[in-house]
C-alpha positions as CSV (number, residue, x, y, z in Angstrom):
1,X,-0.8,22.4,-13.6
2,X,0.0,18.9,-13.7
3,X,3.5,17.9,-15.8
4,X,4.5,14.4,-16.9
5,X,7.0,14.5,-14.2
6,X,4.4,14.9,-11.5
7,X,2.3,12.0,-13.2
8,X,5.7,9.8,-12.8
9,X,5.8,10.7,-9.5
10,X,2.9,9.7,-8.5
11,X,2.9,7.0,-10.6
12,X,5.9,5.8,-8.3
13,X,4.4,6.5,-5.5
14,X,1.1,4.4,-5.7
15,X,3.7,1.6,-6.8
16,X,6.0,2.0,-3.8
17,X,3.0,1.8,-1.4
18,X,1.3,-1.3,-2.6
19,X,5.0,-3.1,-2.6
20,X,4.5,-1.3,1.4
21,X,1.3,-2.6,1.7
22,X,2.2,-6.4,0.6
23,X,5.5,-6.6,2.4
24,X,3.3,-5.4,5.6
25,X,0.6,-8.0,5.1
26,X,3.4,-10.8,4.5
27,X,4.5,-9.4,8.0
28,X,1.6,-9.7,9.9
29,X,1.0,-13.6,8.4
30,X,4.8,-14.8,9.9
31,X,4.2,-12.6,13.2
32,X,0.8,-14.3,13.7
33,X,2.5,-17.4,12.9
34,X,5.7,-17.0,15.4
35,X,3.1,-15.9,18.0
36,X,1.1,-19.0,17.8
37,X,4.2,-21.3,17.9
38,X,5.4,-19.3,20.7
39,X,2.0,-20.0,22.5
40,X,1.9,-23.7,21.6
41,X,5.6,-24.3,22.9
42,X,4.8,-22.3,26.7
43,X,7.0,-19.3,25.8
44,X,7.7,-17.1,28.7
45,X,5.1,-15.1,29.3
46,X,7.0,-11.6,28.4
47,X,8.5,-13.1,25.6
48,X,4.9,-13.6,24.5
49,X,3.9,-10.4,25.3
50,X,6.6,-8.5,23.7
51,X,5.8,-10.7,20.5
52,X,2.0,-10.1,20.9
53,X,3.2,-6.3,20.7
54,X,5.5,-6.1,17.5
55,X,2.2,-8.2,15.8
56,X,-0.3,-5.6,16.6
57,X,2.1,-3.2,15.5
58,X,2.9,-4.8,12.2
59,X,-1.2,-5.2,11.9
60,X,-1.6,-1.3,12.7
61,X,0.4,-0.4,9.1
62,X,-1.7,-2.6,7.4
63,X,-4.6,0.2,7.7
64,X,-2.1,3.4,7.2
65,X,-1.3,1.8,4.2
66,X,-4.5,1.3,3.2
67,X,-5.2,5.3,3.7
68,X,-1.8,6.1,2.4
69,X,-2.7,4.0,-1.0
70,X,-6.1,5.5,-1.7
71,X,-4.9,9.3,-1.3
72,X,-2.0,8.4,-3.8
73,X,-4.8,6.9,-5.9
74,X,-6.5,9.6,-5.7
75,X,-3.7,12.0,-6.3
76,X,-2.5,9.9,-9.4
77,X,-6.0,9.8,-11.1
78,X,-6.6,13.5,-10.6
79,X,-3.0,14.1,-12.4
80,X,-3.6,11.6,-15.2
81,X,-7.0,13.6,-15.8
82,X,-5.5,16.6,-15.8
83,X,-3.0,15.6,-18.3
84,X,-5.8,13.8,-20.8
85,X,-7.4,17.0,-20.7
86,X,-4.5,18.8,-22.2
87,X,-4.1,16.0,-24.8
88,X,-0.5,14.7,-23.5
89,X,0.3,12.0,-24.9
90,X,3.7,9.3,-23.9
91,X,4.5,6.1,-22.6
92,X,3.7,7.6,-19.1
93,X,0.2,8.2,-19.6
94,X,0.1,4.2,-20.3
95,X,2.0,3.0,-17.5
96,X,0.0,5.3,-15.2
97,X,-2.8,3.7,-16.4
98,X,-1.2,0.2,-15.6
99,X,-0.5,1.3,-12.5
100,X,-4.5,2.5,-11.5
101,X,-5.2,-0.8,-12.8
102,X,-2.7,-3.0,-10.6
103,X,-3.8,-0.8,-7.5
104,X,-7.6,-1.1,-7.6
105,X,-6.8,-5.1,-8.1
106,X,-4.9,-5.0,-4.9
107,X,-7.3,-2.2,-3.2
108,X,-10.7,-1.0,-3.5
109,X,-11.3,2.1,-2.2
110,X,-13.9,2.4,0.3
111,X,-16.6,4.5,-0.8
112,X,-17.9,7.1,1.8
């Protein structure tokens, strides 16, 4: 049985990933960009190595995210449904609404 406070919940959730999701891909952009500089300038090579290692690590969240975001997606409009169904009605229902609309701007699922 699905409750408002579930809906908020995931509501939250789905938010709190995609802020995840964009902090992760601002990440990755100054990473790439201290590894480059690091190449142009002849860093030592382990420094360079060690730096190559934290930027494929920052690109490996990129994707968890990604899976992360569509199962809260998911999870979120299965919940909203649920409620609609019963005829709840509240300011909740609206902002989860927002919030499936902000994510699939940012995301689209893949389709399998």
């Amino acid at each position: 049985m699905a409750t408002v406070r579930n809906l908020k919940i995931k509501t939250s959730t789905c938010k709190r990933i995609v802020k995840e999701l964009r902090s992760y891909e601002k990440e990755v952009e100054k990473e790439a960009a201290k590894t480059a500089d690091m190449k142009e300038k002849g860093a030592d090579p382990y420094d360079l190595k060690q730096q190559e290692n934290v930027l494929a690590e920052s690109r490996m969240m990129v994707p968890d995210c990604h899976k992360r975001l569509e199962a809260a997606l998911t999870d979120l409009k299965a919940t909203l449904a649920e409620l609609k169904e019963s005829n709840e009605q509240g300011t909740e229902i609206g902002e989860a609404e927002s919030t499936i609309t902000e994510v699939e701007a940012v995301y689209t699922p893949t389709e399998d």
